[in-house]
C-alpha positions as CSV (number, residue, x, y, z in Angstrom):
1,X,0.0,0.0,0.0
2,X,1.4,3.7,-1.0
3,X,-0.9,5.9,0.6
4,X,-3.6,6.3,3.4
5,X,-6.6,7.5,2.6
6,X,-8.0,9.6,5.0
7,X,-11.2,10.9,3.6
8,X,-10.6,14.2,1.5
9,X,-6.9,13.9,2.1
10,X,-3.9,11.5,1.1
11,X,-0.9,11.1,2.5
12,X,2.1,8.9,1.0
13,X,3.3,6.0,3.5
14,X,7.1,5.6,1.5
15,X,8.8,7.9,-0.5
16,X,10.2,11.3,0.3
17,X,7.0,12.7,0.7
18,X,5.9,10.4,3.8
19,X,6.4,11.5,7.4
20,X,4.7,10.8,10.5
21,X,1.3,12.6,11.2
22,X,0.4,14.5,14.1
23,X,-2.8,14.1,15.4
24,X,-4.0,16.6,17.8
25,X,-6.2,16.0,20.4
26,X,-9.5,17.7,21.3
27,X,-11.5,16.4,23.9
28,X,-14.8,18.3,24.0
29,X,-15.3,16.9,28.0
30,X,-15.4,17.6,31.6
31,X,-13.7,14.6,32.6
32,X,-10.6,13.5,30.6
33,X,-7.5,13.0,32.3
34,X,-5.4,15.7,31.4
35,X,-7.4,18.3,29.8
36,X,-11.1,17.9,31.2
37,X,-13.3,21.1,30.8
38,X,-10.9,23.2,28.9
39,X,-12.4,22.8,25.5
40,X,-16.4,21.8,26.4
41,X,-17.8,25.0,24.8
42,X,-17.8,26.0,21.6
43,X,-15.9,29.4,21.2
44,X,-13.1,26.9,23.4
45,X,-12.7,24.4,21.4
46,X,-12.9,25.9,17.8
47,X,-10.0,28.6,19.3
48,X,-8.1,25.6,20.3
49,X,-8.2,23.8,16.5
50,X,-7.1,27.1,15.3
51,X,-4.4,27.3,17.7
52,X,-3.4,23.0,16.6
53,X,-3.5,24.6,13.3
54,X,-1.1,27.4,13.3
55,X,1.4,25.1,15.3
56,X,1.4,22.6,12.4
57,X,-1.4,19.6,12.9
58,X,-1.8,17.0,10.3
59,X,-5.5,15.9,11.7
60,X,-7.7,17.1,14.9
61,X,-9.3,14.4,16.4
62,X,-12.8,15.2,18.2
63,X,-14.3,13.3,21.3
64,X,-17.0,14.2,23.6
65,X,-17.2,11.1,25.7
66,X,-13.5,10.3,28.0
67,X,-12.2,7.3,27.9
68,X,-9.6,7.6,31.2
69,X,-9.6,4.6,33.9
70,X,-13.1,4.0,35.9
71,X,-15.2,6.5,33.3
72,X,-18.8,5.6,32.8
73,X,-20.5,5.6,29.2
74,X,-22.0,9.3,27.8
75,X,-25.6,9.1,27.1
76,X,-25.7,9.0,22.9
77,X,-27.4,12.7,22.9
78,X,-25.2,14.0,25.5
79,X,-22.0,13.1,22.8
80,X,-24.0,14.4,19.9
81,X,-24.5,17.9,21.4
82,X,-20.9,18.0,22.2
83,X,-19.3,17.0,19.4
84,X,-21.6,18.0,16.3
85,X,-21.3,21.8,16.8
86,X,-17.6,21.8,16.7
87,X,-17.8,19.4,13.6
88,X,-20.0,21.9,11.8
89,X,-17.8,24.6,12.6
90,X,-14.2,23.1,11.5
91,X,-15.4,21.1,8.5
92,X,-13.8,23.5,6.6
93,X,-10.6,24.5,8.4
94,X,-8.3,22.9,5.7
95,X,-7.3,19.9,8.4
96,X,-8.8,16.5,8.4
97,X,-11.5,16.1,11.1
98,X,-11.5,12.6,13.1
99,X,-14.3,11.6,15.1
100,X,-13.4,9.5,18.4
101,X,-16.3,7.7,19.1
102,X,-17.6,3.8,19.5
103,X,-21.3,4.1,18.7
104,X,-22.6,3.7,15.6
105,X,-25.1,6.6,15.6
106,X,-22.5,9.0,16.3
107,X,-20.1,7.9,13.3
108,X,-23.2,8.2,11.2
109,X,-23.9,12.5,12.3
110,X,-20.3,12.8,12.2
111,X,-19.6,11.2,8.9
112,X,-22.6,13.2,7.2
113,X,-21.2,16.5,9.0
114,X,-18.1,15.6,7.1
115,X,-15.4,14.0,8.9
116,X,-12.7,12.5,7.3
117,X,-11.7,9.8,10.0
118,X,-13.4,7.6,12.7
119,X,-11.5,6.6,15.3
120,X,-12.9,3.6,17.5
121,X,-11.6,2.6,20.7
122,X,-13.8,-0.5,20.7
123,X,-12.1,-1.4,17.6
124,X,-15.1,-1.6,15.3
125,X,-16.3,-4.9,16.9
126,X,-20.1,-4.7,16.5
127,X,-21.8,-5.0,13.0
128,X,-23.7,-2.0,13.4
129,X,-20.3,-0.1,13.6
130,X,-18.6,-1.5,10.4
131,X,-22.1,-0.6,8.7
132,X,-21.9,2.8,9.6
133,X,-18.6,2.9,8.0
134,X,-18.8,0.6,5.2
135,X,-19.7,2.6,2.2
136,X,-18.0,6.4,3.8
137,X,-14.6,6.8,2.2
138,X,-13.1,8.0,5.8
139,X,-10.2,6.3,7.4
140,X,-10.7,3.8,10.3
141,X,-8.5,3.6,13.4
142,X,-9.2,0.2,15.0
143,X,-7.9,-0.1,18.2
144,X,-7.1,-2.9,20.6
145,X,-8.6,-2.6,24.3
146,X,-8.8,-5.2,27.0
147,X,-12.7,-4.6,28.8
148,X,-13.9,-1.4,28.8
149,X,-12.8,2.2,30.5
150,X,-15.0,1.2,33.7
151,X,-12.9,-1.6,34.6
152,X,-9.9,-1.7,32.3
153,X,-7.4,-0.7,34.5
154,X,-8.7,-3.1,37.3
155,X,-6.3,-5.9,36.9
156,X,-4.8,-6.6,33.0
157,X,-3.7,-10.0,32.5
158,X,-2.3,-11.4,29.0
159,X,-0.1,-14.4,28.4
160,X,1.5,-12.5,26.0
161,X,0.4,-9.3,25.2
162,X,1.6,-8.9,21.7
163,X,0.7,-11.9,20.0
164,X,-2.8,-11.1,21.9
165,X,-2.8,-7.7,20.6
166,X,-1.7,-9.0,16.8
167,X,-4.1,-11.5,17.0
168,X,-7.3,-8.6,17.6
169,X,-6.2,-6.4,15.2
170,X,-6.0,-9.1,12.6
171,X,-9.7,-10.4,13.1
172,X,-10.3,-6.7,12.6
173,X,-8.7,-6.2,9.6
174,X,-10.7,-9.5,8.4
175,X,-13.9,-8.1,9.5
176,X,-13.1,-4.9,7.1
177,X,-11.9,-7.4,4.3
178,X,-15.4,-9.3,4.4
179,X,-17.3,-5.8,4.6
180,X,-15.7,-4.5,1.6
181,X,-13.6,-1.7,2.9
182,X,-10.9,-1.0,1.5
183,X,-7.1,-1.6,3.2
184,X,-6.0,2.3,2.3
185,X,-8.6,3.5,4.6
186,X,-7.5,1.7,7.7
187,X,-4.4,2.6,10.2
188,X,-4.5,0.4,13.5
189,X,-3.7,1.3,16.9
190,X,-2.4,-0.8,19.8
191,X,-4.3,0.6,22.8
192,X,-1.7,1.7,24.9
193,X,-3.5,2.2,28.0
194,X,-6.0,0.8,27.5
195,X,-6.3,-2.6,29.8
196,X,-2.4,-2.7,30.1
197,X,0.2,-2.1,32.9
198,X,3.4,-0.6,32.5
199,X,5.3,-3.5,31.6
200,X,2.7,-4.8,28.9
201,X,2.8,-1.1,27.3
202,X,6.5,-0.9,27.3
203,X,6.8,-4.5,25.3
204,X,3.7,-3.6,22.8
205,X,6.3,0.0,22.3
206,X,9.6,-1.9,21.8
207,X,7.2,-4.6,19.2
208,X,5.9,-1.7,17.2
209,X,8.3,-2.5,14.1
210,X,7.5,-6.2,14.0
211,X,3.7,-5.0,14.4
212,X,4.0,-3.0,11.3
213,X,5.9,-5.7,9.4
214,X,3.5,-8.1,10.0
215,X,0.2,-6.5,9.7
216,X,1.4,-4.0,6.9
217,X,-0.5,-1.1,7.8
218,X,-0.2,2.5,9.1
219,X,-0.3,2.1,13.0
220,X,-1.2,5.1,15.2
221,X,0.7,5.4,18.8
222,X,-1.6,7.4,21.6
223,X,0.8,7.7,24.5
224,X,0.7,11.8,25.0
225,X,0.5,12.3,29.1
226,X,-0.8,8.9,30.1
227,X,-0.1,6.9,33.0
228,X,2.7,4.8,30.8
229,X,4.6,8.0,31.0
230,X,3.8,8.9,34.4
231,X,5.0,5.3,35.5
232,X,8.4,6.4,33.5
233,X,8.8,9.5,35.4
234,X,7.1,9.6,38.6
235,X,4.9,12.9,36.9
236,X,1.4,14.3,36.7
237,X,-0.1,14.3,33.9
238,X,0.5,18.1,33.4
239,X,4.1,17.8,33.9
240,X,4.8,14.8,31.1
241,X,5.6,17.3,28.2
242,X,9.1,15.8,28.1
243,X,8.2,12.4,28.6
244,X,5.5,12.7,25.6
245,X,7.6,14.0,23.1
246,X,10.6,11.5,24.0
247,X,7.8,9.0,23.3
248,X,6.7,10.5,20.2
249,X,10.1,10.4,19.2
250,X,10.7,6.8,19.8
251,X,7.3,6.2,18.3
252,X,8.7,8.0,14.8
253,X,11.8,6.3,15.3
254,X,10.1,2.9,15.2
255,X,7.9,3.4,12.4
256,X,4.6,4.9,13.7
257,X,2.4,6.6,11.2
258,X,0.8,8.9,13.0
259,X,1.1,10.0,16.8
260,X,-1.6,11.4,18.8
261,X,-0.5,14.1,21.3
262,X,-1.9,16.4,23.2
263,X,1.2,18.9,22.9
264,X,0.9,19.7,19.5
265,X,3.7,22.5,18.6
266,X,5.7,20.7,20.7
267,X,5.1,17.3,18.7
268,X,5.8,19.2,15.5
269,X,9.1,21.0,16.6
270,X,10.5,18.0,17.6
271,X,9.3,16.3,14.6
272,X,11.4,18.8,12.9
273,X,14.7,19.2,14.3
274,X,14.8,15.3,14.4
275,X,14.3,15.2,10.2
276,X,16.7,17.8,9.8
277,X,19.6,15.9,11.7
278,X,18.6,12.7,11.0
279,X,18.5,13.0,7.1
């Protein structure tokens, strides 16, 4: 595969042209673990886009329902009225819009309002979700997550957590194959943090190559500010700026496609200097 299509927008995966994408992240919540509440009104959130934009973002990615440890499920109308207004307002903003959601009924608004990615923590494993998909031409990001927020975090167990990973993220990709969707519209994601302790998050890291060899398409790495980097440092979550971009770094290093980070112009610097002086 030479590209990834991400609805309206294509981007090269070899070639001179290819880099890794940063996604920026744009929780429209009270409640997520780092930046809860900052960006749950309107006038908020579209200031903070434009702000990912001048520092150099490849795609925002929208979600009004947090996924941190212990967090209960967001009534379907509750996410709608958080996330649609912002969608409506930065469908236009020259940027690809992803939509971070796992049900159905929001991927279908979201899709109509015009979004160029869904982004599925659940990994698109009921039917209704791959038919709200099937026939869109937005990129999918499957992920891989042990449980569900509530209780992920409770007590992870795997007898090896990257053949178990591999082995989800396969049946996915199968799952797309039978619906029909094409392979340049899908990018997988490991689920760092999702149901996994530090140690199972540092060997799905140091696997990422043999990940991407073996399933052959783009992979997203999500480790901006979580807990992995926390149990790294002995931070807060406010104070893991360093330890995210040494991540992101590592990630790029490795292979990753796209990165999602909270610290966008950070991200993107970095990003920089590192192409300049490793070229």
């Amino acid at each position: 595969m030479k590209y990834f299509q991400c609805g309206r927008f294509r981007y090269p995966l070899s070639g001179a042209q290819s880099r890794t994408l940063v996604m920026g992240v744009l929780n429209i919540t009270p409640d997520s673990f780092s930046d809860g509440g900052k960006y749950l009104h309107l006038e908020s959130a579209i200031a903070r886009a434009e702000q990912m934009i001048e520092d150099g973002v490849d795609i925002i990615d929208i979600g009004g329902e947090s996924s941190r440890p212990g967090s209960a499920p967001l009534p379907l109308d509750e996410e709608l009225g958080r996330v649609m207004p912002v969608i409506y307002a930065l469908r236009d903003c020259g940027k690809p819009l992803s939509i971070d959601t796992y049900k159905p009924q929001v991927m279908r608004e979201a899709l109509l309002a015009g979004v160029d990615m869904v982004n599925d923590i659940q990994g698109f494993r009921s039917p209704e979700s791959i038919a709200a998909v099937q026939n869109a031409d937005a990129a999918l990001c499957a992920m891989h997550m042990q449980n569900t927020p509530v209780d992920m975090q409770l007590s992870p167990e795997y007898a090896d957590v990257n053949e178990e990973v591999k082995v989800f993220l396969r049946e996915r990709l199968a799952a797309f194959e039978q619906a029909g969707i094409e392979a340049e519209r899908i990018c997988l994601d490991p689920g760092f943090g999702f149901g996994k302790t530090l140690a199972h998050n540092i060997a799905l890291f140091r696997h990422l190559p043999e990940l991407l060899r073996e399933l052959g398409l783009p992979v997203l790495v999500g480790v901006s500010r979580k807990s992995m980097i926390g149990g790294l440092t002995g931070r807060a979550a406010p104070e893991r700026l360093a330890g995210s971009i040494a991540a992101a770094l590592a990630a790029k290093q490795m292979g990753a496609n796209i990165i999602r980070v909270h610290d966008v112009a950070e991200t993107v610097d970095a990003y920089k200097v590192w192409d300049a002086l490793s070229r």
